[in-house]
C-alpha positions, 0 to 999 in steps of 0.5 A: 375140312377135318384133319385128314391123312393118306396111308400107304403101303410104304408109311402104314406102318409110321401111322402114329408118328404121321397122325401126330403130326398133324394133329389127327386124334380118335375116333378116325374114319378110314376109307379107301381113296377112290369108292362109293357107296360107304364100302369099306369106310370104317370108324376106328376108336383107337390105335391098337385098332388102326394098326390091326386093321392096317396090317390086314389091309396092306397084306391083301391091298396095295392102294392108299386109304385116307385116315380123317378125323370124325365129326359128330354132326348133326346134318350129313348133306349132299350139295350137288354143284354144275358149273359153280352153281348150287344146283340141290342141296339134300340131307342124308338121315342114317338109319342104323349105322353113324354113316348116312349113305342112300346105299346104306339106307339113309333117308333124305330130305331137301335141305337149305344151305346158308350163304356161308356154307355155299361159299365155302363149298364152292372155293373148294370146287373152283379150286379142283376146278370140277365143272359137275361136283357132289360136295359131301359138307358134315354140319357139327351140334355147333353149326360149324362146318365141314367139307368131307370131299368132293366127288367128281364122279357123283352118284344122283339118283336120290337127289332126283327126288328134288331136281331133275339133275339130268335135265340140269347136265344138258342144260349146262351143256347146251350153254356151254356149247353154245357160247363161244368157250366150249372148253370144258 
């Protein structure tokens, strides 16, 4: 995962002595903890910045917000996840923006994960213990990858073009109440 760090009302104003501890250099993505669709996700350069935007923030917000490191990348993919099974991997191409979200006007295109990336990204949903996942993984110039986070409440719309992720829903459903552990 790329370094990250939730600010708060109460330690916004530490934002520099809390990104130097870990580590967290510019450019940084800030976005809210709980949204969609790329609103209010910004790409700050520097901490004259951050700060500015911070005591804007919290003079109207109380929630927290997640400061993470950028990630060049070459491919933004979407990896759709039912029951620790990869159902649909798609790629999301931005158009006029650097964030490649559908909402935003970003093209898709199915995509293949590797075996390693599959890996990855499925310790990380077993750990959160999610039953139905859309896994955000940035893939650098380099090949390395990254786990961005992972939504419980995925948007799918745009992975239908490639999988009938409804039909896939029932499915595990179905299976699941059907076998003799209906615990979800």
């Amino acid at each position: 995962m790329p370094v990250s760090i939730q600010v708060s009302p109460d330690n916004f104003q530490d934002v520099d002595y809390l990104m130097e501890e870990v580590g967290l250099k510019f450019p940084v993505v800030v976005k809210p903890v709980y949204g969609g669709y790329g609103d209010g996700v910004l790409k700050l350069e520097g901490m004259e910045d951050l700060k500015g935007f911070l005591n804007r923030y919290y003079e109207r917000n109380s929630s927290n917000l997640i400061l993470q490191e950028y990630i060049p990348y070459r491919h933004d993919v979407r990896v759709f996840v039912i029951d620790n099974r990869v159902v649909c991997a798609m790629e999301r191409i931005p158009k006029n923006d650097w964030r490649a979200n559908c909402s935003l006007g970003a093209e898709t295109r199915r995509f293949s994960i590797g075996e390693d990336v599959e890996d990855l990204l499925l310790k990380g949903v077993k750990k959160v213990g999610a039953h139905i996942v859309g896994v955000d993984v940035l893939i650098d110039e380099e090949g390395n990858h990254y786990i961005l986070e992972l939504n419980i409440t995925p948007q799918f719309r745009n992975i239908m073009r490639y999988v009938d992720i409804p039909l896939e829903i029932v499915k595990y459903i179905e299976e699941r109440l059907s076998s003799n552990n209906h615990r979800f």
